[in-house]
C-alpha positions as CSV (number, residue, x, y, z in Angstrom):
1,X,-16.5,-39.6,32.1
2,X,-15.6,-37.9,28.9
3,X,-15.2,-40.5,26.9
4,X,-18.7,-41.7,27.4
5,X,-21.3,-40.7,24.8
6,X,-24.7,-40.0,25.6
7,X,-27.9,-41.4,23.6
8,X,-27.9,-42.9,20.0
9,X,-26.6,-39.5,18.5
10,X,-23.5,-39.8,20.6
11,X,-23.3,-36.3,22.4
12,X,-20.4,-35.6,23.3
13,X,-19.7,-33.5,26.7
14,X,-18.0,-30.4,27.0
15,X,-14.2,-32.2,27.4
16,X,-14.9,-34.3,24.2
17,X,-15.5,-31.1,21.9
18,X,-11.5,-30.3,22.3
19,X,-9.5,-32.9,20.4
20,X,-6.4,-34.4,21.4
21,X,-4.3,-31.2,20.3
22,X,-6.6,-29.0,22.9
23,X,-8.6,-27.2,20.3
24,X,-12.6,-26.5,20.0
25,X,-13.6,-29.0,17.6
26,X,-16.8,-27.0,17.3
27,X,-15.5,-24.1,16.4
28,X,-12.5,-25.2,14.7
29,X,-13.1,-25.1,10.6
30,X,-11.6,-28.0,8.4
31,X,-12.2,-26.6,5.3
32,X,-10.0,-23.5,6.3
33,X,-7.1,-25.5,7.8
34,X,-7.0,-27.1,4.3
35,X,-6.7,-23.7,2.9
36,X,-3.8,-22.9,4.9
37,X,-2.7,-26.2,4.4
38,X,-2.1,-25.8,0.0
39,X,-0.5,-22.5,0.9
40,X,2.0,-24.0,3.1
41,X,2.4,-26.8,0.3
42,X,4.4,-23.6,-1.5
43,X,8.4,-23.8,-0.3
44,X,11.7,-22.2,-0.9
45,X,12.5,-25.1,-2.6
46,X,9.1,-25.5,-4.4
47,X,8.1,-22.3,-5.2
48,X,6.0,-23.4,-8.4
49,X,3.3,-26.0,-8.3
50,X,1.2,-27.1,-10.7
51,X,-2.4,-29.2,-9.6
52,X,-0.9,-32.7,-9.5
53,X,2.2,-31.7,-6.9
54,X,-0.8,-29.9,-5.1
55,X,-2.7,-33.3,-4.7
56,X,0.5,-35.0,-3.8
57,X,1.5,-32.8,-1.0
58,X,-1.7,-31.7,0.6
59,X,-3.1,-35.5,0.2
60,X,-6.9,-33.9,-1.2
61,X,-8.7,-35.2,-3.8
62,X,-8.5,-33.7,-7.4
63,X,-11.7,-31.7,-6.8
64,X,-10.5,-30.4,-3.3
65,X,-7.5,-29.0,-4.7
66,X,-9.4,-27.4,-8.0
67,X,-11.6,-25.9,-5.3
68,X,-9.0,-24.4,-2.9
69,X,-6.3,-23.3,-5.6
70,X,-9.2,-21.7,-7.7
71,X,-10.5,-19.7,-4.5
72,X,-6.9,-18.4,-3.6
73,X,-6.3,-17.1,-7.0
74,X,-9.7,-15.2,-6.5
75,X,-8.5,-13.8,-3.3
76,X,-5.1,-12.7,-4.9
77,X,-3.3,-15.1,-2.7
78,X,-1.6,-17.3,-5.6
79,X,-1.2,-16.7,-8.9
80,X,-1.0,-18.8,-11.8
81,X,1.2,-18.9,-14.9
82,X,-1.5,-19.3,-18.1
83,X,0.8,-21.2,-20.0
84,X,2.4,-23.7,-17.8
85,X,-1.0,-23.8,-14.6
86,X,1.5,-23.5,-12.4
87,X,0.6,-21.8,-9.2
88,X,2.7,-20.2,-7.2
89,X,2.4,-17.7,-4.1
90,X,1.6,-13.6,-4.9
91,X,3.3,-10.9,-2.9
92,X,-0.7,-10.9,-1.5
93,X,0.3,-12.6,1.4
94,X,3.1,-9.9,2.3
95,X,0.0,-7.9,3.4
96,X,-0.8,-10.1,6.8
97,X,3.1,-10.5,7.0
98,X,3.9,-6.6,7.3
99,X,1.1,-5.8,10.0
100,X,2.6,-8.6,12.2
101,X,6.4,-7.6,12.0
102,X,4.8,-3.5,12.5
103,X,2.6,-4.7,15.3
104,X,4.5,-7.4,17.1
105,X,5.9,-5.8,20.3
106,X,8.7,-8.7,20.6
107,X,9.6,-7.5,17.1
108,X,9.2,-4.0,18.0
109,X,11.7,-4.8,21.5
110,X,14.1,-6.8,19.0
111,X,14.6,-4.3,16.5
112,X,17.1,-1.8,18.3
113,X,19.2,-3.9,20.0
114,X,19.9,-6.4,16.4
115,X,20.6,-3.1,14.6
116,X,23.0,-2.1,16.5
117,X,24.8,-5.8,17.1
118,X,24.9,-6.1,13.0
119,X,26.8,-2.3,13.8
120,X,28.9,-3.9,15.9
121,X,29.7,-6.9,14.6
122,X,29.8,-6.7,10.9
123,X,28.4,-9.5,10.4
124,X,24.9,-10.6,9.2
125,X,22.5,-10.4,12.8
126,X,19.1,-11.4,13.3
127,X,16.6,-12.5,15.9
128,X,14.5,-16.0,16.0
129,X,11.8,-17.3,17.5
130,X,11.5,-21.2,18.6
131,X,9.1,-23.0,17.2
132,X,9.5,-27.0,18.6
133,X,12.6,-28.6,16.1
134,X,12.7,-25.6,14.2
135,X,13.8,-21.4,14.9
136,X,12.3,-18.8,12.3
137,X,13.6,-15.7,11.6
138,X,11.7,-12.7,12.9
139,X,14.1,-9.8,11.8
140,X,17.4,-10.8,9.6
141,X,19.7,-8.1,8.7
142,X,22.4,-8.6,6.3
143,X,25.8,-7.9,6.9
144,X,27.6,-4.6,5.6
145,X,29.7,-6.8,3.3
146,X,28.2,-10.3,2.3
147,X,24.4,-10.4,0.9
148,X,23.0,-13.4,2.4
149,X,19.8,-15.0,0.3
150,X,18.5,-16.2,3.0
151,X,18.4,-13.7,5.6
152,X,14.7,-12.9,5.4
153,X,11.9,-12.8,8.1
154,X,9.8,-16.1,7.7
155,X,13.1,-18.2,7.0
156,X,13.5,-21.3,9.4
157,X,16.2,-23.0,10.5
158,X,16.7,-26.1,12.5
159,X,17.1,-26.0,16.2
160,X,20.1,-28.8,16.5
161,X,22.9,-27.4,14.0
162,X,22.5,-24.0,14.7
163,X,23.7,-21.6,17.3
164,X,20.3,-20.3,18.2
165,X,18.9,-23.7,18.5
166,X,21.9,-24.9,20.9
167,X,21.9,-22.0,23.1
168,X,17.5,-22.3,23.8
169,X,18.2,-26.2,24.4
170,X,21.0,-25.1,27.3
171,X,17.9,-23.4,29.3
172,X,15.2,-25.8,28.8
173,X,14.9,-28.8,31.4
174,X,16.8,-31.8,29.5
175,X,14.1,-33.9,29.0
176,X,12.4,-31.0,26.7
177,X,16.0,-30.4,24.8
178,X,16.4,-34.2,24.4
179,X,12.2,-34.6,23.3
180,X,13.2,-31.9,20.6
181,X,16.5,-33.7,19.1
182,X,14.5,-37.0,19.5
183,X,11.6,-34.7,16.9
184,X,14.2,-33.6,14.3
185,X,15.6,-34.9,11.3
186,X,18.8,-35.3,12.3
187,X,21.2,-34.9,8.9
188,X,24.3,-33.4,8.1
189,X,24.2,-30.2,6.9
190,X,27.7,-29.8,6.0
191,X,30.6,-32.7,6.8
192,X,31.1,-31.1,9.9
193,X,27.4,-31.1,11.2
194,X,27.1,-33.3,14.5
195,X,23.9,-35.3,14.3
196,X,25.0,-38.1,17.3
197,X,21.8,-36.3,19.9
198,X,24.8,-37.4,23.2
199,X,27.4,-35.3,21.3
200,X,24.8,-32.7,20.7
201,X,23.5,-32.7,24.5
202,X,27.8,-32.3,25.0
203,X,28.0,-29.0,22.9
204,X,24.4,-27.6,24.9
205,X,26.1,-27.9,27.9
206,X,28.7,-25.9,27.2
207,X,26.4,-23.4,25.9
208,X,24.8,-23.2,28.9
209,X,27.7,-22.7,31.0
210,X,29.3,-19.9,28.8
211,X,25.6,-18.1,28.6
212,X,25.8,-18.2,24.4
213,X,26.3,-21.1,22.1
214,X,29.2,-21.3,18.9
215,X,28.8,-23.3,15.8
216,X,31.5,-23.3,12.6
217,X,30.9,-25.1,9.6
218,X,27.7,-27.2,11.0
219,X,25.2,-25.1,9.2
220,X,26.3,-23.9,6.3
221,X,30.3,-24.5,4.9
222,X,32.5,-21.4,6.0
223,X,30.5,-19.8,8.5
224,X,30.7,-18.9,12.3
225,X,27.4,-18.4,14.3
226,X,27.3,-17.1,17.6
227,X,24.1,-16.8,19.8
228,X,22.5,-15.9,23.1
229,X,19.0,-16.9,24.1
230,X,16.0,-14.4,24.8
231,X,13.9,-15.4,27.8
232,X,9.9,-14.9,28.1
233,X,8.5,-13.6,31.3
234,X,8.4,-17.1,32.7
235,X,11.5,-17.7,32.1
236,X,11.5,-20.0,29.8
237,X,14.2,-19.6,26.3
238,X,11.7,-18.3,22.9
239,X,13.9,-17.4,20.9
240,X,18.1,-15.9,20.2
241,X,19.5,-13.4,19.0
242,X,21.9,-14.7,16.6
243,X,25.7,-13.2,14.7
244,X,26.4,-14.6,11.6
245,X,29.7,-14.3,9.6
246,X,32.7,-15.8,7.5
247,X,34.8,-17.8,9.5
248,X,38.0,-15.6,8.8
249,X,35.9,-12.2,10.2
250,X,36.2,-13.5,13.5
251,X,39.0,-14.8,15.8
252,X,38.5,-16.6,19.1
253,X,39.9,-13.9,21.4
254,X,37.4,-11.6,19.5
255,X,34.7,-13.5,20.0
256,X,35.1,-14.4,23.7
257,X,36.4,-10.4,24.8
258,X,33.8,-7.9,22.5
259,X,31.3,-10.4,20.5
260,X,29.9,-12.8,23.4
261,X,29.9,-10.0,26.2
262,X,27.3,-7.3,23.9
263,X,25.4,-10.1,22.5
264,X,24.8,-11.3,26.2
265,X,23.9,-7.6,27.3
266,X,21.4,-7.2,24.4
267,X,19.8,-10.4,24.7
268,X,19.5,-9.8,28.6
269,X,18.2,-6.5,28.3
270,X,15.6,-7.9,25.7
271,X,14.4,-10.0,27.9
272,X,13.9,-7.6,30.6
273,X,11.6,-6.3,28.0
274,X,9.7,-9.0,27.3
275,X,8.6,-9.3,30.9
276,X,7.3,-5.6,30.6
277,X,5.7,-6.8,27.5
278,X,3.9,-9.9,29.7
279,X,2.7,-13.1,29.0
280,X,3.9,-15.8,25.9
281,X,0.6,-15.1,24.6
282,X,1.5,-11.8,23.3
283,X,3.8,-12.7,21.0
């Protein structure tokens, strides 16, 4: 059995090398992960950090974090500020960011078809990608008339106030949409975010009947998002492309006669593509 260990060393057998997540223990590196790990310390919200809020966050001793921070300043990676120590991330990282949004071939399928939606539309379009309780932005183009500070690839978004989020719950089996909402952090947004999971469950199925999903107000005050899911090769919802624009911009016959019917072409024909493109891994 593979829990049994073998001889006063404890060997472990080929099953108990992978931990409980699935990876290689023996080839997996803990001193990197806690690389990755300060850098990901680094947020929209917290874009400075100085050593102490490093230590908070990450949970590593004083020395750890001298350590790590000092070696990501080498490599260019963050920068610090020589009068206040603050660190913060350096466009350095941009560098692994642009080869994957010039090498990705969902990205490379996605691109077209968002451009010529934001035409369309007017409005501010983009496509995400699902990532359990959260969707991230892949591509975000602005609108032609409202700059949006937000609408950059690498922004996230949560999967149960959003559009995008609602309209990849309506394809996955219930007991995976209701595992997610169970996952979140279920808060309102805005007054008129839902947060009650039953009510939530009530708007997915609606998505999934119409093909798309429509939020106003839930995400952000003033706004209207409309989205259609983008299917892998299996099937299976990884992502939306999703229309975002002032409440006013768009009327309900509008929405339901030119805006749903080309968002539903594009995101079908995407995923057309993504089964020429093959399996999940790909992406």
């Amino acid at each position: 059995m593979s829990e049994i260990k073998n001889g006063l060393l404890g060997t472990r057998t080929k099953n108990d090398a992978s931990g409980d997540n699935g990876r290689d223990e023996r080839l997996f590196i803990k001193s990197l992960e806690k690389g990755f790990k300060v850098l990901e310390a680094f947020t929209a919200g917290q874009p400075e950090l100085g050593l102490a809020e490093i230590i908070k966050l990450t949970g590593f001793s004083k020395s750890a974090a001298q350590r790590f921070t000092h070696t990501l300043h080498q490599l260019g990676y963050l920068k610090k500020d020589p009068r206040s120590k603050r660190y913060s991330v350096s466009h350095t990282i941009l560098g692994p960011a642009f080869t994957f949004l010039r090498s990705n071939r969902l990205v490379e399928a996605a691109t077209p078809y968002v451009a010529e939606l934001r035409r369309e539309f007017g409005g501010r379009v983009g496509f995400v990608y699902h990532e359990d309780t959260e969707l991230m932005y892949l591509i975000a183009l602005q609108s032609n008339r409202t700059v949006y500070a937000t609408a950059h690839p690498g922004y996230r978004i949560p999967v149960y106030c959003t559009s995008s989020g609602r309209s990849i719950l309506a394809f996955l089996p219930e007991d995976q949409a209701r595992g997610i909402l169970n996952r979140s952090n279920l808060v309102k947004r805005t007054e008129m975010t839902i947060i009650d999971p039953e009510k939530i469950m009530e708007e997915v199925r609606i998505a999934r009947a119409q093909g798309f999903a429509i939020i106003k107000n839930e995400l952000n005050p003033g706004e209207i998002n409309i989205s259609a899911p983008v299917f892998d090769s299996t099937g299976k919802p990884i992502g939306a492309i999703a229309a975002v624009s002032r409440i006013e911009d768009w009327n309900s016959k509008r929405i339901l006669s030119e805006l749903a019917p080309s968002l539903i072409d594009a995101t079908r024909a995407l995923s057309q593509h993504t089964h020429l493109i093959g399996s999940p891994e790909v992406f």
